[in-house]
KOLVEXTOR-569166 format. One record per residue (C-alpha): residue number from 1; residue in one letter; x, y, z. Coordinates in nm, 4 decimals. Layout:
// residues N
{NUM,"A",{X,Y,Z}} ...
//
This chain:
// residues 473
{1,"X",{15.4166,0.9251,11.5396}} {2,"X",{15.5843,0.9408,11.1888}} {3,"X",{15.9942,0.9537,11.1020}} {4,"X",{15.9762,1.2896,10.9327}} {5,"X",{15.8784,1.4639,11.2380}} {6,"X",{16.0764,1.7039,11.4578}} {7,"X",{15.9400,1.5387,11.7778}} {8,"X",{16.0221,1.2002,11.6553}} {9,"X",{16.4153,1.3228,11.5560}} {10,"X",{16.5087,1.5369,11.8177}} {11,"X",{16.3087,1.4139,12.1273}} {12,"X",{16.1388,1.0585,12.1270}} {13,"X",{16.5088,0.9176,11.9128}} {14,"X",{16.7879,1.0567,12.1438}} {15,"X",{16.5768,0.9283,12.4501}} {16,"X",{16.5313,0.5718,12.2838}} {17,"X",{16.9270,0.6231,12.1834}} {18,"X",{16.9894,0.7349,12.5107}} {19,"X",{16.8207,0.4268,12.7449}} {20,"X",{16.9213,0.2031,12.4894}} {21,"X",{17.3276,0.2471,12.5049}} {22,"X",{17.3536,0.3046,12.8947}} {23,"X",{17.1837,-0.0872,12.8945}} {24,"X",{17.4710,-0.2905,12.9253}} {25,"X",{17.2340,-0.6021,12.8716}} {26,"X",{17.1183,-0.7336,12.5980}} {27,"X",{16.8067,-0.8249,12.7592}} {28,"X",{16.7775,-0.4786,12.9030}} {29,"X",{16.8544,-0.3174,12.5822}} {30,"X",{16.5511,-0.5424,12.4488}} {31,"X",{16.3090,-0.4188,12.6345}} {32,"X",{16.3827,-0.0501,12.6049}} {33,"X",{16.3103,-0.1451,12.2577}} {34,"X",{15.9724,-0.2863,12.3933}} {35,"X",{15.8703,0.0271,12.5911}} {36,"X",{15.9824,0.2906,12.2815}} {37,"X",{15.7861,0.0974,12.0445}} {38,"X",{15.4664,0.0513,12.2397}} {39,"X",{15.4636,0.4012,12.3064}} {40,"X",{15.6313,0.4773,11.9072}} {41,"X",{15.2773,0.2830,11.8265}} {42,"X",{15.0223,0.3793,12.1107}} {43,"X",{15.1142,0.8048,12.0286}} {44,"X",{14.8495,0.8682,11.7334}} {45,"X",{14.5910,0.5531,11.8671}} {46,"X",{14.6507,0.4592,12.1995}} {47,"X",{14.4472,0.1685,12.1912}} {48,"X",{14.5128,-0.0129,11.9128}} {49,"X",{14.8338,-0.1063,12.1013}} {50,"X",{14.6213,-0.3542,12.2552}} {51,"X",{14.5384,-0.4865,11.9118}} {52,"X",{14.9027,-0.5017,11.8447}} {53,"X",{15.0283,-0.6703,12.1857}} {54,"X",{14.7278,-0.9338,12.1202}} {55,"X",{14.8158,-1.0528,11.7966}} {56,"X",{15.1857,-1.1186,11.8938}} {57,"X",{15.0266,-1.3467,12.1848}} {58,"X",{14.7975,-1.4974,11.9996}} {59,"X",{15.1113,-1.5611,11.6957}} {60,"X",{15.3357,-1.6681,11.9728}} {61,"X",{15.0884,-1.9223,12.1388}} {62,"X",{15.0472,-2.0701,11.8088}} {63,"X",{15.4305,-2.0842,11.7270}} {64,"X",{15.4863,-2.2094,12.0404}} {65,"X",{15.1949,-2.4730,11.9997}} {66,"X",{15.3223,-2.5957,11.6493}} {67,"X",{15.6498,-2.6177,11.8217}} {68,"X",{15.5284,-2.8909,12.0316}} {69,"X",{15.2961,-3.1088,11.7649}} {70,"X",{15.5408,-3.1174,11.4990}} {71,"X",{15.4836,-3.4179,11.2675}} {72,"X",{15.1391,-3.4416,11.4174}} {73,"X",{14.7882,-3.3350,11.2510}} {74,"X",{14.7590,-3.0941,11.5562}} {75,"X",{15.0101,-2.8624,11.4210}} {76,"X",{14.8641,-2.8556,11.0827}} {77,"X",{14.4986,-2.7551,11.2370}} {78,"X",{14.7012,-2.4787,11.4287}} {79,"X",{14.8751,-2.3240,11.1271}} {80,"X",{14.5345,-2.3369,10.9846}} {81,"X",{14.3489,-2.1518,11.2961}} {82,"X",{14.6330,-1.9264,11.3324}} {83,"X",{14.6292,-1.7754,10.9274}} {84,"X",{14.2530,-1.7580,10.9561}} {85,"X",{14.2952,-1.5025,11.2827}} {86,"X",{14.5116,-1.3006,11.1811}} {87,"X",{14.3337,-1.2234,10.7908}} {88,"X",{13.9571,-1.2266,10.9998}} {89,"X",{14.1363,-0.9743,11.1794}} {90,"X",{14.2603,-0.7768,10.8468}} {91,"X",{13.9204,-0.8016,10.7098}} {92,"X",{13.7673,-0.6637,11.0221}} {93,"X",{13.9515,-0.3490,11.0600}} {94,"X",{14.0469,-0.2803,10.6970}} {95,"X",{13.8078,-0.4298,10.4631}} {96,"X",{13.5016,-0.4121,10.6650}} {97,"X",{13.3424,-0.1325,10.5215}} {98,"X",{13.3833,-0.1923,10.1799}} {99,"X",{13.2452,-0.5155,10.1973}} {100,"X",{12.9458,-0.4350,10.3539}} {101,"X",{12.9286,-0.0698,10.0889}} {102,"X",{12.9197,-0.3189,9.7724}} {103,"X",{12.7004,-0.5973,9.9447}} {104,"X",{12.4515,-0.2673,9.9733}} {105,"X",{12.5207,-0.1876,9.6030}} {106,"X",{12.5068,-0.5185,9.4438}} {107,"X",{12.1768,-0.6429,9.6319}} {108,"X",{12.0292,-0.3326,9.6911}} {109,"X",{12.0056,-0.3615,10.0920}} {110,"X",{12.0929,-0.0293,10.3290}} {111,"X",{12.2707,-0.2482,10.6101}} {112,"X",{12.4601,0.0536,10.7836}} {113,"X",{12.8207,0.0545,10.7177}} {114,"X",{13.0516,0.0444,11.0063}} {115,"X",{13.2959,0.3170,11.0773}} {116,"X",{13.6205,0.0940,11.1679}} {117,"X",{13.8952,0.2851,11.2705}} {118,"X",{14.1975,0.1293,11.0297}} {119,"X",{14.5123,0.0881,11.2966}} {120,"X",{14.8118,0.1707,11.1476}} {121,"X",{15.0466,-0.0630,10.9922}} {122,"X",{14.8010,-0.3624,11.0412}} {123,"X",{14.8890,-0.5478,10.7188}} {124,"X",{15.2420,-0.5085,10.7629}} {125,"X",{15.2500,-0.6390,11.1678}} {126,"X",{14.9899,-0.9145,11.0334}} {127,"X",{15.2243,-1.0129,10.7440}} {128,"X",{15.5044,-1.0744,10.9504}} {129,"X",{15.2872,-1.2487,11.2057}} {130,"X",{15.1452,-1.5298,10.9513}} {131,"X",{15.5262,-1.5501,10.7575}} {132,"X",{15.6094,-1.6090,11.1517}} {133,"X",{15.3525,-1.8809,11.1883}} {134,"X",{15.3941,-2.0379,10.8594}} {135,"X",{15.7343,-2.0600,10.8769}} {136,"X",{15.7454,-2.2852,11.2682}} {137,"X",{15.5244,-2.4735,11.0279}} {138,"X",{15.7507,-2.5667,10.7639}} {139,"X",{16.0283,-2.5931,11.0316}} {140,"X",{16.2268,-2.3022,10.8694}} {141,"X",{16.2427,-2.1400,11.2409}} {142,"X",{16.2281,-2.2560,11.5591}} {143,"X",{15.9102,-2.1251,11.7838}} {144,"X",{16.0256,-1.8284,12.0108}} {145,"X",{16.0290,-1.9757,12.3639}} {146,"X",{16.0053,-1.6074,12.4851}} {147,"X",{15.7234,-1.4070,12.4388}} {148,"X",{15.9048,-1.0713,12.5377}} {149,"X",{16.1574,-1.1686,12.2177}} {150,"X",{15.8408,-1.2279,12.0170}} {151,"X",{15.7191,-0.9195,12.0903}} {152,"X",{16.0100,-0.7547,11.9976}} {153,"X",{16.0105,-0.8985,11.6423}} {154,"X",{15.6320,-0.7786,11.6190}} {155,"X",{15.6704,-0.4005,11.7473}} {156,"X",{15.9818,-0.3175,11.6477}} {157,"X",{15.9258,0.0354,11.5790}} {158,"X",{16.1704,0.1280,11.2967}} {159,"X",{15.9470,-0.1456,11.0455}} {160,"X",{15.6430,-0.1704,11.2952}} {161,"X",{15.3870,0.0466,11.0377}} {162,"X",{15.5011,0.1094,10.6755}} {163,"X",{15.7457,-0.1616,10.7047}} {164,"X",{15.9942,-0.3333,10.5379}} {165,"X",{15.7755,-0.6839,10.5845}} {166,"X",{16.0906,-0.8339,10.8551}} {167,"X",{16.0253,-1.1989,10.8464}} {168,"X",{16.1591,-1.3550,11.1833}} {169,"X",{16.4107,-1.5828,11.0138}} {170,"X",{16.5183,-1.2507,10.9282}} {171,"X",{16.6241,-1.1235,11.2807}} {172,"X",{16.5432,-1.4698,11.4783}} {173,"X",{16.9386,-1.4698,11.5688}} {174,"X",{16.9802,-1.0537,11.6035}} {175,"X",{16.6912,-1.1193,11.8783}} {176,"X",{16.9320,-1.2575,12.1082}} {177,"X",{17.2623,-1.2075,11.9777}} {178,"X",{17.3844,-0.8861,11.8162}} {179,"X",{17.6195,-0.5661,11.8598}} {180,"X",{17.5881,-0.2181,11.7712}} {181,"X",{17.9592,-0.1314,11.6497}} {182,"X",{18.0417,0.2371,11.5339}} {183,"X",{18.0727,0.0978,11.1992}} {184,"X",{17.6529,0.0281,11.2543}} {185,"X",{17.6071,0.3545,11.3929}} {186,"X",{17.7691,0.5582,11.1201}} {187,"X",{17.6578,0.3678,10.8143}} {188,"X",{17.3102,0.3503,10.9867}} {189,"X",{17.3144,0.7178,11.0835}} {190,"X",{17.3940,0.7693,10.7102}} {191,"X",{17.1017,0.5527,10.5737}} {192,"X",{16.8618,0.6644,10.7986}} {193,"X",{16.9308,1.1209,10.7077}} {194,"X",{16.8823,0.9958,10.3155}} {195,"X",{16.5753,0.8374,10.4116}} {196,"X",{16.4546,1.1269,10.5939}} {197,"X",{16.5362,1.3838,10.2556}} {198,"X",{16.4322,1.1855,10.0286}} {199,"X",{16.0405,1.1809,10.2199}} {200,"X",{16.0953,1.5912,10.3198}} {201,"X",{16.3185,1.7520,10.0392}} {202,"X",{16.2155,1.5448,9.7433}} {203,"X",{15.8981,1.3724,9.7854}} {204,"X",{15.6759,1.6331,9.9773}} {205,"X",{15.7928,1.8922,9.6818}} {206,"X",{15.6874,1.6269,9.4406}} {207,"X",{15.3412,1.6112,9.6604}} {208,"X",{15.2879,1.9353,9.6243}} {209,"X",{15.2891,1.8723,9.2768}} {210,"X",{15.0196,1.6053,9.2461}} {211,"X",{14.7653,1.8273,9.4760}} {212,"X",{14.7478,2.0975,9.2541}} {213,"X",{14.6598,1.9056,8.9340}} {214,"X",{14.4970,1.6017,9.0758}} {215,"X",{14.3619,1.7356,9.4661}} {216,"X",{14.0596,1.8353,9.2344}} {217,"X",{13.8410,1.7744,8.9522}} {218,"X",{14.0696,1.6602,8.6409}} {219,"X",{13.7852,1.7056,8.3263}} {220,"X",{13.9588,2.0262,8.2116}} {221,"X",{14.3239,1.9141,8.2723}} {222,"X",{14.5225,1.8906,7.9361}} {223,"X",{14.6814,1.6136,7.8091}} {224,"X",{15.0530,1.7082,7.9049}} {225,"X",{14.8981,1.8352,8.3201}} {226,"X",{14.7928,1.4480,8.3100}} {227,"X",{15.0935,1.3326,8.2183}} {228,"X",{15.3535,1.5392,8.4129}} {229,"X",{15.1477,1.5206,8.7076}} {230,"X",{15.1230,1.1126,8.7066}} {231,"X",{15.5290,1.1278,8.6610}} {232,"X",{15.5251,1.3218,8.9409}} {233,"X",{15.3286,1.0943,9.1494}} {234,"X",{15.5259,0.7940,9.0279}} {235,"X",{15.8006,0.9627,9.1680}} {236,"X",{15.6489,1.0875,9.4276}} {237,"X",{15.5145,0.7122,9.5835}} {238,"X",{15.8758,0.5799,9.5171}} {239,"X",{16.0274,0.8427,9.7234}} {240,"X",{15.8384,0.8539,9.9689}} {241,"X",{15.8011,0.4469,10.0484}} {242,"X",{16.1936,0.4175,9.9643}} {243,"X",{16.2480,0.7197,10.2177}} {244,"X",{16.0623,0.5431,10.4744}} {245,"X",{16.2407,0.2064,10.3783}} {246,"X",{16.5222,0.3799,10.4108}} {247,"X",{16.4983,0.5186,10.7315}} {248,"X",{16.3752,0.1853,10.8621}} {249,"X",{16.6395,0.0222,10.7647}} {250,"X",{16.9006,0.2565,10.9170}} {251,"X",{16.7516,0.3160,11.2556}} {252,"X",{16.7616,-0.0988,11.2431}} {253,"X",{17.1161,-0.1005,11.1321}} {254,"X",{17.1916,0.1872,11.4290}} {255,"X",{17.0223,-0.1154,11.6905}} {256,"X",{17.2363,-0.3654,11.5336}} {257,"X",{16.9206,-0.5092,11.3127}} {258,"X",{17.0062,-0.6026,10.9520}} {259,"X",{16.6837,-0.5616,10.7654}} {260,"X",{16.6576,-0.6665,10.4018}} {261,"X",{16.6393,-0.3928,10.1315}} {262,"X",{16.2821,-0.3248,10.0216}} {263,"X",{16.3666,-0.1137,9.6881}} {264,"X",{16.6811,-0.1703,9.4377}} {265,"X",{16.6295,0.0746,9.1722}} {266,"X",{16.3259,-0.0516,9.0325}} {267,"X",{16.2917,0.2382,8.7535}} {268,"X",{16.5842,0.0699,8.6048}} {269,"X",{16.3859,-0.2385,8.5161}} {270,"X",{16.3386,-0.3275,8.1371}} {271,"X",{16.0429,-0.5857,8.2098}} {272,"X",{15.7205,-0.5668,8.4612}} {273,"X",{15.8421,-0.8647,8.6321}} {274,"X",{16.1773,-0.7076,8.7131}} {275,"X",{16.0013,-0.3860,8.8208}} {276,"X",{15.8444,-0.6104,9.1198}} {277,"X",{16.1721,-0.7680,9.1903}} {278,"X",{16.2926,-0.4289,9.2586}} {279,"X",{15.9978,-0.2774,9.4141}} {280,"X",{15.8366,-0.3308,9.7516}} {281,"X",{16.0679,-0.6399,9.7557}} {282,"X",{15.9463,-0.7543,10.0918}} {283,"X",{15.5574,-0.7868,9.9639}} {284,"X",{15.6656,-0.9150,9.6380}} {285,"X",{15.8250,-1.2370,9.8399}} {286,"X",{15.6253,-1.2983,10.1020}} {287,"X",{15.2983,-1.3426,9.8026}} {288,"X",{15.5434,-1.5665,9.5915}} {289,"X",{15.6889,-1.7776,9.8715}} {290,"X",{15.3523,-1.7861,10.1177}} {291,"X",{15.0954,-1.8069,9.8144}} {292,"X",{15.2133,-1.8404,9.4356}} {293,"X",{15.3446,-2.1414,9.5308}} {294,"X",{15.0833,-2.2609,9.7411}} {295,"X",{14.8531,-2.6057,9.6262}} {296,"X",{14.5259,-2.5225,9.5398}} {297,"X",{14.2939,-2.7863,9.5143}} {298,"X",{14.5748,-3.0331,9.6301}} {299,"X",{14.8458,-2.9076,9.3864}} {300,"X",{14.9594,-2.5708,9.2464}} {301,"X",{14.7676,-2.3912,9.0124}} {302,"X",{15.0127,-2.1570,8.7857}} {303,"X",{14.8101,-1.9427,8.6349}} {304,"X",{14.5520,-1.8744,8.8814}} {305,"X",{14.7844,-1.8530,9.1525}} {306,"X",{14.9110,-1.5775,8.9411}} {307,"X",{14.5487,-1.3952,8.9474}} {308,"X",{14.5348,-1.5043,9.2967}} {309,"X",{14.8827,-1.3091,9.3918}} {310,"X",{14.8341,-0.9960,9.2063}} {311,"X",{14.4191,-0.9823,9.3249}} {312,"X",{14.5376,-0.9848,9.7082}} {313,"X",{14.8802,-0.7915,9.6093}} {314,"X",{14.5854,-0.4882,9.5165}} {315,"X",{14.4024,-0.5871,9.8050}} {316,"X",{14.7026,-0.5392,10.0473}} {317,"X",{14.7618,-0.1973,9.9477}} {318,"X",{14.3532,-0.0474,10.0141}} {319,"X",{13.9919,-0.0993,10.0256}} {320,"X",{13.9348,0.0172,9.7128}} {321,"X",{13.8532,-0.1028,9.3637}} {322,"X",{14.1302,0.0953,9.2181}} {323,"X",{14.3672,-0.0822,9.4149}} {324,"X",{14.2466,-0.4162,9.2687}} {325,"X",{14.2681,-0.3009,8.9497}} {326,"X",{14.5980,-0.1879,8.9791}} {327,"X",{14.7052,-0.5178,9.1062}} {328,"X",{14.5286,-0.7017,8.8415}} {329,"X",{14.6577,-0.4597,8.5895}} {330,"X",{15.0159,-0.5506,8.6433}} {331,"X",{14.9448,-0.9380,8.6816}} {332,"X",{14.8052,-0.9281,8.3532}} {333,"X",{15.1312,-0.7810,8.2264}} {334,"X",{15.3206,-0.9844,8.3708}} {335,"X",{15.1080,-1.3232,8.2658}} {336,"X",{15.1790,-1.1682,7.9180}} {337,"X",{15.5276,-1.1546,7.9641}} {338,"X",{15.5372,-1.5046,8.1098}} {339,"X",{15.3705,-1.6119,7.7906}} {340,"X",{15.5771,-1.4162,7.5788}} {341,"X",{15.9333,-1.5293,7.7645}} {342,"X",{16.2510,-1.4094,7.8949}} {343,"X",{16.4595,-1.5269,7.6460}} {344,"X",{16.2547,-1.3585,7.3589}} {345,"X",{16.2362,-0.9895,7.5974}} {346,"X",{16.6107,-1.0381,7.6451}} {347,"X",{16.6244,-0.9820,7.2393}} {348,"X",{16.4035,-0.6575,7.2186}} {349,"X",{16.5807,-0.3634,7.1512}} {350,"X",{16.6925,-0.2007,7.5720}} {351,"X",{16.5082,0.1587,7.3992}} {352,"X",{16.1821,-0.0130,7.3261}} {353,"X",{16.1745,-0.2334,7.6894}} {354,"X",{16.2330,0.0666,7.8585}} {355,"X",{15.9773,0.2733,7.7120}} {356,"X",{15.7341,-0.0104,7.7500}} {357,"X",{15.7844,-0.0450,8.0993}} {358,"X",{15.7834,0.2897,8.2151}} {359,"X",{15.4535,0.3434,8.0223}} {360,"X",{15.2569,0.0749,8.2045}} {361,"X",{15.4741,0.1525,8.5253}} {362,"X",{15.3253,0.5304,8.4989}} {363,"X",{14.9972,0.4065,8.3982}} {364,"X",{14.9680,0.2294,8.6521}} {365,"X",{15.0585,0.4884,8.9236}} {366,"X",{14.7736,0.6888,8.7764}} {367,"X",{14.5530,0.3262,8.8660}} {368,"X",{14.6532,0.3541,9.2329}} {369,"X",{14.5943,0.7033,9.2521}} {370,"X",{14.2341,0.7787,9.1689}} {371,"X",{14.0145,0.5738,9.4410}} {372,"X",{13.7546,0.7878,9.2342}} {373,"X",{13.6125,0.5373,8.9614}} {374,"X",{13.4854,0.8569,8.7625}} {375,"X",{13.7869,1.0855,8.7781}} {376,"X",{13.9553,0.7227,8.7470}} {377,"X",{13.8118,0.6878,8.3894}} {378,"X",{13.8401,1.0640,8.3301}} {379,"X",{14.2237,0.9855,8.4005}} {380,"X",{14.2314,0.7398,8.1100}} {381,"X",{14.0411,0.9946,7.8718}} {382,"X",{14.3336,1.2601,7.9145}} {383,"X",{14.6516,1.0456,7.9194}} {384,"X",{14.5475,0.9069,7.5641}} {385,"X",{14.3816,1.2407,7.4529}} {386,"X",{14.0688,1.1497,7.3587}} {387,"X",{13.9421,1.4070,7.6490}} {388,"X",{14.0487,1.6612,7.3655}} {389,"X",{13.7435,1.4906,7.1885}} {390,"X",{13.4962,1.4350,7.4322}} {391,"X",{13.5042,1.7532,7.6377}} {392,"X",{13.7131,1.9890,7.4631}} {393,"X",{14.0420,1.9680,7.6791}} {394,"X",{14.3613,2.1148,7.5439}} {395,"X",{14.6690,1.8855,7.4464}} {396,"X",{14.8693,2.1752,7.6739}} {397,"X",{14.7989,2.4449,7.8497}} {398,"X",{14.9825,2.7865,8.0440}} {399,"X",{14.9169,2.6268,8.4160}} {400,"X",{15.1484,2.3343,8.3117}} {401,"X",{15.3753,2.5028,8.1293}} {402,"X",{15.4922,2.7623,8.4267}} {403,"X",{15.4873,2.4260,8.6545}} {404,"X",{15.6962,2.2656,8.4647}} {405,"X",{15.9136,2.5332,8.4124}} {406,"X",{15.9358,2.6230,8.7876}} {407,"X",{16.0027,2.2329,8.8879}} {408,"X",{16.2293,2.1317,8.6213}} {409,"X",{16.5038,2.1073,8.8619}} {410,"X",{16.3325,1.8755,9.0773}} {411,"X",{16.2001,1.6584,8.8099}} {412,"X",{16.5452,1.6249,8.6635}} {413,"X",{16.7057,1.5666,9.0606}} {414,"X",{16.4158,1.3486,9.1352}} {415,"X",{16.4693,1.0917,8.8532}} {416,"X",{16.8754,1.0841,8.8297}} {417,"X",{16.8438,1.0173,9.2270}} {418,"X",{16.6189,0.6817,9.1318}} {419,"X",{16.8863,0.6105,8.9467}} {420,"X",{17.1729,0.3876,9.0677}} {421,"X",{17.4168,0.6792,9.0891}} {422,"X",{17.4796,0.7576,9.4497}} {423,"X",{17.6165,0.3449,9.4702}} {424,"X",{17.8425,0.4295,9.1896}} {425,"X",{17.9801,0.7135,9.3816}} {426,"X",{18.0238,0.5278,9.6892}} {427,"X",{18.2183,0.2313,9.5119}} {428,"X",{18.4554,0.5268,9.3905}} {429,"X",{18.5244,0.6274,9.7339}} {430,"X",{18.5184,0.3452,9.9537}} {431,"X",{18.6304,0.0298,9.7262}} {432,"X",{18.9448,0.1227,9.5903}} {433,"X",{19.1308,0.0515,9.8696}} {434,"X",{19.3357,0.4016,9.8941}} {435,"X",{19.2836,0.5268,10.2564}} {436,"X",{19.3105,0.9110,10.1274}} {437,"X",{18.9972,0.8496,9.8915}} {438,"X",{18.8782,0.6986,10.1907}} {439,"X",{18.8932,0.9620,10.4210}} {440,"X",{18.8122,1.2195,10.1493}} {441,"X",{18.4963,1.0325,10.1037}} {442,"X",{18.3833,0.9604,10.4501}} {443,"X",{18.4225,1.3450,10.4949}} {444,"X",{18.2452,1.4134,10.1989}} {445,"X",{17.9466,1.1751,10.3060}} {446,"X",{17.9557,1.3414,10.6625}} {447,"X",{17.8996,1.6481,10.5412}} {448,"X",{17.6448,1.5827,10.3136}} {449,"X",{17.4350,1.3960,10.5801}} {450,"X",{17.4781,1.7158,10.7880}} {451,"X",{17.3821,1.9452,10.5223}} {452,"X",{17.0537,1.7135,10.4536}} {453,"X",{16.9602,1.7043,10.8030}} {454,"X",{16.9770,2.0727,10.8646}} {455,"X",{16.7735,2.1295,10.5253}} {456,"X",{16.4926,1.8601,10.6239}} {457,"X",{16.4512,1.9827,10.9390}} {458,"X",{16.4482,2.3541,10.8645}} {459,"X",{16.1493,2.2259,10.5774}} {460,"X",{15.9587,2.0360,10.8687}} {461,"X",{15.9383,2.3234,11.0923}} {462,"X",{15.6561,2.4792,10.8291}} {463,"X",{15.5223,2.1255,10.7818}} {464,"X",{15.2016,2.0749,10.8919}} {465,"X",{15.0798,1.7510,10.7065}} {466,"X",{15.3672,1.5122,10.6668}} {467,"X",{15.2410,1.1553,10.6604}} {468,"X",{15.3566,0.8386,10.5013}} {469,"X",{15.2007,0.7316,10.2061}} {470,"X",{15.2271,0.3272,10.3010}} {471,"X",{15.0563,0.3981,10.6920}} {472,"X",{14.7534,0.3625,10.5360}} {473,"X",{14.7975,-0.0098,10.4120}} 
//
């Protein structure tokens, strides 16, 4: 079951919404929670449920465990046993496959490659689950004493599969103590219809976009199709993980859950390091906290934590080459700008450090797009032209012109959205202080989510393919 579904909005919602509120309970409330995301999770695969309700038994057994040998080299050996599960369990399911395909390829064997169903959401639920474990560890939680409250954390369906990566310290306290005032209702409401448009109004257009000029062979697509098409798709992957973020967030916010923001604007960002403080903030610190700063060899190890982060940050996302280049493409980048230093990239000129990060940041979009390591190479022989050399491709052509024409619109509404505009509007409104503004704005906003709602349903009802990009990770 996906967010951007008419099912999901107008059925499976107002029934969770429904049981939830007539709970007077908190523990009741809880497990309504439970049952809708069980059956949120079990809808597309019903049995990898049991997958789901194992590892949080398994995590909580082990929290629980460390919780009792603190200070003692038991708890060390379970933190140890308790990682290793739950990534021999990612590796089994996700990266199975392509293990075994480039064992075949590098020493020349035919062992048959398994066809492992990938569960959705796995390496965000597994995430949270070792942050979880890690964290009784270090004593920066307590172990959950209750394994229906575990589960909770684990399943919770607005983050259960494209996330934001919750880490329990997170919502350890919301668990067991928390209220859903109107003020959470409407501002979550709010967050959770901009979510929705910006996955069905702006980034399936966007989509739509990317198919016709990369869905097939790109040999004979000009220079300027290559590059308006990877824009798209750069906008395209931001809208439609921030949309899901988004949405996430506010159906949390609606349950009285505060989830930390995943994206802050990250096409605003001068260097590659501040693009990954902005983007996919959640995966960005759980690899610095859990693993840059983690002792290799009995201390840590800079510079090849660094490779180390940004090899498994490609990892994370597919398994693919592609995706470990792209992660290794932007930890080079930003090893460069370590090198280079903040202080000196604080005195380049703002023009030149945002044209140099938007080029790698597009760049590398184009990376994570092509799993294809041909077309991926072809990609890189028509976004610096030399495809004009090698096989005769034009620096334009008529197809991209009329697309660009007919999308201009979009393009132009896509990118000032990504922009930090719609907070400046809301400070106008709500921070002055003047209760007219006030009103004036909270009516404007109401009718705005109402207008978006009505338009992103009325696009779903001819949707037939409307998936998250991120369900696949």
């Amino acid at each position: 079951m996906v967010f951007a579904d008419l099912f999901f909005l107008y059925a499976f919602l107002p029934a969770c919404l429904l049981a939830y509120f007539l709970c007077k309970k908190l523990k009741h409330k809880n497990l309504v929670l439970i049952i809708f995301s069980l059956i949120f999770y079990a809808w597309g695969e019903p049995l990898c449920v049991f997958l789901l309700v194992f590892s949080a038994w398994f995590n909580w057994s082990v929290g629980k465990y460390i919780g009792k040998h603190r200070k003692e080299k038991q708890s060390k050996t379970a933190v140890a046993v308790g990682v290793i599960v739950d990534i021999a369990l990612l590796i089994i399911f996700k990266y199975t496959g392509f293990l075994v395909e480039n064992f075949n390829f590098f020493f020349h064997t035919q062992i048959p490659v398994p066809q492992i169903g990938l569960p959705i959401g796995i390496s965000f639920f597994t995430f949270q689950a070792i942050s979880y474990v890690i964290d009784c560890y270090w004593e920066t939680v307590e172990p959950q004493k209750s394994f229906r409250k575990f589960l909770l954390y684990l399943s919770l369906f607005p983050q259960l599969i494209a996330g934001p990566i919750v880490r329990y310290s997170v919502v350890e306290e919301q668990i067991s103590k928390r209220k859903s005032t109107a003020a959470d209702i409407s501002e979550g409401s709010m967050r959770m219809i901009i979510g929705l448009a910006k996955k069905v109004i702006i980034a399936n257009n966007l989509y739509a976009i990317v198919t016709q000029f990369f869905g097939n062979d790109i040999s004979s697509l000009s220079v300027l199709g290559t590059w308006y098409t990877v824009v798209a798709y750069s906008l395209y992957v931001y809208f439609d993980f921030s949309g899901y973020s988004d949405m996430a967030i506010g159906l949390g916010r609606i349950f009285g859950f505060r989830f930390d923001e995943n994206f802050n604007y990250p096409f605003i960002c001068k260097t590659i390091s501040e693009f990954w403080q902005r983007w996919h903030i959640s995966l960005s610190s759980f690899f610095r906290d859990y693993l840059f700063y983690a002792p290799v060899f009995g201390r840590p190890r800079k510079y090849f934590n660094l490779f180390l982060v940004w090899f498994c940050t490609g990892m994370w996302h597919g398994a693919e080459w592609n995706f470990i280049f792209w992660g290794l493409y932007f930890g080079i980048f930003i090893f460069i700008e370590t090198k280079i230093g903040k202080k000196r990239m604080k005195k380049w000129p703002k023009v030149l450090t945002h044209i140099y990060s938007k080029l790698i940041i597009i760049i590398g979009f184009g990376i994570f797009y092509f799993t294809d390591l041909g077309q991926l190479g072809q990609f890189f022989l028509n976004i610096s032209g030399i495809s004009m050399l090698t096989n005769g491709s034009a620096l334009a052509d008529a197809v991209t012109w009329s697309s660009l024409v007919n999308n201009v619109f979009l393009l132009a509404f896509a990118i000032l959205v990504s922009m930090p505009v719609l907070p400046k509007i809301k400070h106008f409104f709500f921070e002055w202080g003047n209760n007219k503004v006030y009103l004036t704005g909270k009516m404007l906003a109401t009718a705005l989510c109402m207008f978006l709602l009505i338009m992103s349903s009325i696009l779903l009802v001819d949707s037939t393919n409307n998936p998250f990009l991120y369900f696949r990770f």
